[in-house]
MIDOSE-1310 file (N, C-alpha, C; in nm, 2 decimals, decimal comma, always signed):
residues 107
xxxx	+11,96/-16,31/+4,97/+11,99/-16,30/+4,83/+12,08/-16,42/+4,79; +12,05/-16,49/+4,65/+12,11/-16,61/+4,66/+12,26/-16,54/+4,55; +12,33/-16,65/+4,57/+12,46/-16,62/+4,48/+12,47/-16,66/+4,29; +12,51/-16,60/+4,24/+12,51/-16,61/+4,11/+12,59/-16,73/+4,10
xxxx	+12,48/-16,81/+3,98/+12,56/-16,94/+3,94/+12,70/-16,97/+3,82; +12,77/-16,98/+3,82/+12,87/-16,94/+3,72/+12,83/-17,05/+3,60; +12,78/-17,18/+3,63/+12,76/-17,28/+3,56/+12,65/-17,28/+3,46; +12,72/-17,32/+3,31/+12,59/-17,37/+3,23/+12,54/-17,50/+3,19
xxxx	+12,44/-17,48/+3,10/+12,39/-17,61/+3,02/+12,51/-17,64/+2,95; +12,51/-17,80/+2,99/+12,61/-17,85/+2,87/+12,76/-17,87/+2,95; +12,76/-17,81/+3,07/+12,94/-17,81/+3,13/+12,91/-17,95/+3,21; +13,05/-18,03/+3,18/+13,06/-18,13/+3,29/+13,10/-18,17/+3,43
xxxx	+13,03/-18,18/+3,59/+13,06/-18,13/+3,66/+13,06/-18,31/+3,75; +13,13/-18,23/+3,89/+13,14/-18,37/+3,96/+13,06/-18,32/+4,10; +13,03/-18,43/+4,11/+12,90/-18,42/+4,25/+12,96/-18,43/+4,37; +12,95/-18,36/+4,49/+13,08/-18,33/+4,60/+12,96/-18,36/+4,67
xxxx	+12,85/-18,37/+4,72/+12,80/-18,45/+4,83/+12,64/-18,52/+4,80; +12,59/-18,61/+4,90/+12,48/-18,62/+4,85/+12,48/-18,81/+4,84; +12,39/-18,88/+4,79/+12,43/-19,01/+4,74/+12,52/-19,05/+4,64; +12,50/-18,96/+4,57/+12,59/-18,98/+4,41/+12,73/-18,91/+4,41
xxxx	+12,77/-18,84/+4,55/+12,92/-18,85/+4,60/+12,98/-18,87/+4,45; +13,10/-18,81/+4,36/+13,20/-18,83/+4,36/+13,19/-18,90/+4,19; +13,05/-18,95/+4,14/+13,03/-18,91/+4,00/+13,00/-18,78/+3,89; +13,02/-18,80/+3,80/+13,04/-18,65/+3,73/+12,86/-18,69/+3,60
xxxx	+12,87/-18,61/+3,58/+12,74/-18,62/+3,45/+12,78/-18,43/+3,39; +12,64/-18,44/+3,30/+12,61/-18,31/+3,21/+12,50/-18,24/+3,27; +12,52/-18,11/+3,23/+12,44/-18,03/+3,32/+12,30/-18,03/+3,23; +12,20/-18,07/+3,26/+12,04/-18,06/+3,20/+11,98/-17,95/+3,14
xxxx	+11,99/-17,89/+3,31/+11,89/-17,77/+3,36/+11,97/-17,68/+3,44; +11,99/-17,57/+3,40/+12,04/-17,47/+3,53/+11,89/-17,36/+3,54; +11,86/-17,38/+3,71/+11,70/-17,29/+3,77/+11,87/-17,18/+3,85; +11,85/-17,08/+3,80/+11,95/-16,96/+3,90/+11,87/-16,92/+3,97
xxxx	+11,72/-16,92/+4,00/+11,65/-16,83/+4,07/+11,67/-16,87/+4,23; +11,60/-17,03/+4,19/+11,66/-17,12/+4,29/+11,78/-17,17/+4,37; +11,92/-17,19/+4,26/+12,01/-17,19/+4,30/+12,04/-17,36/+4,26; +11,95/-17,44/+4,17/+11,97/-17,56/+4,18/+12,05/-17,57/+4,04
xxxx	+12,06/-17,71/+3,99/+12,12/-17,77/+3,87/+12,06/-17,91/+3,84; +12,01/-17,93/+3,73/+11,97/-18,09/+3,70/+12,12/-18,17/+3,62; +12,14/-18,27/+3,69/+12,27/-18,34/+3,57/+12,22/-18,47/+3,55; +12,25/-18,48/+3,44/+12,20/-18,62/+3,36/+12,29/-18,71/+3,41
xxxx	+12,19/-18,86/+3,48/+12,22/-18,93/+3,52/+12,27/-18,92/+3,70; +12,24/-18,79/+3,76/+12,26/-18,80/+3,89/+12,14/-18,75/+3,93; +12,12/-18,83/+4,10/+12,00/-18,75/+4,17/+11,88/-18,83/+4,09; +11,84/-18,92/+4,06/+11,72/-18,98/+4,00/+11,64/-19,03/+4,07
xxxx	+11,49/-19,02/+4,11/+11,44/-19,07/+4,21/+11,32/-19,09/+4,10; +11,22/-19,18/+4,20/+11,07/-19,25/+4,14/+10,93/-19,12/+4,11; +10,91/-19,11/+4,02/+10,86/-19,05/+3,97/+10,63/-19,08/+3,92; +10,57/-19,12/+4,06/+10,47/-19,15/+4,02/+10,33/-19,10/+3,90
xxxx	+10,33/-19,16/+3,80/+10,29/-19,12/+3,66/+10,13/-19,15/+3,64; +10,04/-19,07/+3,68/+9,91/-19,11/+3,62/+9,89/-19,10/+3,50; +9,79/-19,21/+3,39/+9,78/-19,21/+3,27/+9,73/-19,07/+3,23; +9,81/-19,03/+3,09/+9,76/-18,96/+3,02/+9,78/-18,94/+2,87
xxxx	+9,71/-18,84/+2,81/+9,68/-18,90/+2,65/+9,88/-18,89/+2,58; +9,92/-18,85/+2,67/+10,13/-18,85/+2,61/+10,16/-18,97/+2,67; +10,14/-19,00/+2,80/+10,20/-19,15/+2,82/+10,04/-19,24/+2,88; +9,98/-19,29/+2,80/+9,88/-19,42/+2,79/+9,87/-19,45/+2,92
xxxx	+9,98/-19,57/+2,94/+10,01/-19,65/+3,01/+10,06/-19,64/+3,17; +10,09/-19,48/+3,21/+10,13/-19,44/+3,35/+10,25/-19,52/+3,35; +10,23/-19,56/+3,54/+10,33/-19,60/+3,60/+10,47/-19,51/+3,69; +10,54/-19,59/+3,67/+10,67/-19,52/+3,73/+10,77/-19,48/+3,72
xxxx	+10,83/-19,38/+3,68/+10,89/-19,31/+3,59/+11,03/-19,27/+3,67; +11,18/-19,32/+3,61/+11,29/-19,25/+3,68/+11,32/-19,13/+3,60; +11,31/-19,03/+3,67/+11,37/-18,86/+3,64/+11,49/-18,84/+3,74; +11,56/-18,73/+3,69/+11,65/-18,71/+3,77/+11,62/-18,54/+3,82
xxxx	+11,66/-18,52/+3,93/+11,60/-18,45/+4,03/+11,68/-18,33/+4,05; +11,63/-18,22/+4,09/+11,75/-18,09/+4,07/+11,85/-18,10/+4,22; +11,98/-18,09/+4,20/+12,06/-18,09/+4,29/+12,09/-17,90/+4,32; +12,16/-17,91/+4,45/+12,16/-17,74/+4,47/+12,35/-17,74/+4,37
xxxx	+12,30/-17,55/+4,35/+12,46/-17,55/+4,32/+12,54/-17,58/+4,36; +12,57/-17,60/+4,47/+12,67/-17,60/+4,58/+12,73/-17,72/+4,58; +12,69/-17,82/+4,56/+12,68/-17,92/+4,60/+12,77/-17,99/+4,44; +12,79/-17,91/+4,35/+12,85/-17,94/+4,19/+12,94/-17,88/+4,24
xxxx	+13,09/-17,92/+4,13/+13,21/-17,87/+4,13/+13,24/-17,89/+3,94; +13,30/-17,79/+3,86/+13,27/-17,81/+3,70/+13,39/-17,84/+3,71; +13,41/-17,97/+3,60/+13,56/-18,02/+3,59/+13,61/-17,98/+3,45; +13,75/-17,92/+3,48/+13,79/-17,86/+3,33/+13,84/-17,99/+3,23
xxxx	+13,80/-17,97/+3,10/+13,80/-18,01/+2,96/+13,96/-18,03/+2,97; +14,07/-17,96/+2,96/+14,23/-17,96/+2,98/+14,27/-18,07/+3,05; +14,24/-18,01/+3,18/+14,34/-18,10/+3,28/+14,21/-18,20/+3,32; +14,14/-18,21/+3,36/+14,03/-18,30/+3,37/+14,03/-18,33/+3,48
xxxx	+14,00/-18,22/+3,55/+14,02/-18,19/+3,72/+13,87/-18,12/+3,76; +13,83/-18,13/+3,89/+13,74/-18,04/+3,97/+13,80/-17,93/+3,99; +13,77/-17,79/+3,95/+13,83/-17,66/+3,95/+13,69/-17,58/+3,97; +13,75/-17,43/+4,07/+13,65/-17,39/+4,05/+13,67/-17,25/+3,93
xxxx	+13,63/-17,15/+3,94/+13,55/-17,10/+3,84/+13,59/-16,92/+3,84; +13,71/-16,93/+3,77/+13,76/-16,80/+3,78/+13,70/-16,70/+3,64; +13,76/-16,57/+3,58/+13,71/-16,53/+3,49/+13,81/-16,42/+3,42; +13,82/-16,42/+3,30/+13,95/-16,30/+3,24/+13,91/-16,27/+3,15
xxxx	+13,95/-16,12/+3,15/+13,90/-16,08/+2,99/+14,02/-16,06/+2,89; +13,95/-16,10/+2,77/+14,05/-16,12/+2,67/+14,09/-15,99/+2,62; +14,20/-16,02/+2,51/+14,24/-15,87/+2,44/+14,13/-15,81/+2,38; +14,01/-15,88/+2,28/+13,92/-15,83/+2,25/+13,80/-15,75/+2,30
xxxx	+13,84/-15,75/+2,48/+13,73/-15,68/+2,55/+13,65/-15,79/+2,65; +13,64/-15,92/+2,56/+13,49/-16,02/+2,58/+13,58/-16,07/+2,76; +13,47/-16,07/+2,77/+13,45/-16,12/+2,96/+13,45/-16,29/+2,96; +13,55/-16,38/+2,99/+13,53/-16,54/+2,98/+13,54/-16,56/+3,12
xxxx	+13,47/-16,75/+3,11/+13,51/-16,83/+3,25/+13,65/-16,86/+3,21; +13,74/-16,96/+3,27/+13,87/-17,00/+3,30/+13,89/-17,07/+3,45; +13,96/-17,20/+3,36/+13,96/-17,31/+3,48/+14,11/-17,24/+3,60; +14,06/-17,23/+3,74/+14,15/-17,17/+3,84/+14,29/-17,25/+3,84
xxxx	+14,28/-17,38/+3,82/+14,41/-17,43/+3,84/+14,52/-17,44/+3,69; +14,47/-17,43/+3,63/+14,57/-17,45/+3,49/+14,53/-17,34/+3,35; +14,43/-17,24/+3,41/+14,43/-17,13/+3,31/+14,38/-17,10/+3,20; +14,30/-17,24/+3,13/+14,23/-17,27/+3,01/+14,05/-17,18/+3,07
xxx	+14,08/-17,15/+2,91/+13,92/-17,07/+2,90/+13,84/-17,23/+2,90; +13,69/-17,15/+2,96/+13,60/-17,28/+2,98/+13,47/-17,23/+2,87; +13,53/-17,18/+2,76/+13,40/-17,19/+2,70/+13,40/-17,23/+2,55
């Protein structure tokens, strides 16, 4: 059974291993089934393109490629750190994320 992803679309995270080591991007795509994450501008590999009536002309196409969760760390908006991914509920009831080192809601 795979583990629940805490991460969404839209959060900005930094890349802890892999080629792209130690750059951050935006999250694309989150697959939870799988367990992966796409982030814009990381993980990009050659993408071979046969012609068709959306792209004419083919060729070779850079996409960026799904990385596993694991392998992401989400950096908080506040302190503008790699933290991971705690959770507290407010006086209103509502269930939030919250960055572990300095306490700011992450949503």
């Amino acid at each position: 059974m795979s583990q629940k992803i805490r991460l969404k679309k839209g959060d900005t995270v930094l890349v802890l291993a892999g080629k792209d080591a130690g750059r951050k991007g935006k999250i694309l795509k989150v697959t939870p089934d799988k367990g992966r994450v796409t982030v814009e501008g990381i993980n990009r590999v050659r993408k071979h393109q046969r012609p068709t009536r959306a792209l004419p002309q083919g060729g070779i196409l850079r996409i960026e490629a799904a990385l596993d969760a694991s392998n992401v760390m989400l950096v908080c908006g506040k302190c503008d750190r790699p933290t991971r991914i705690g959770s507290k509920i407010l006086a209103n009831g509502e269930k939030v994320r919250c960055c572990k080192k300095c306490g700011e809601v992450l949503e």
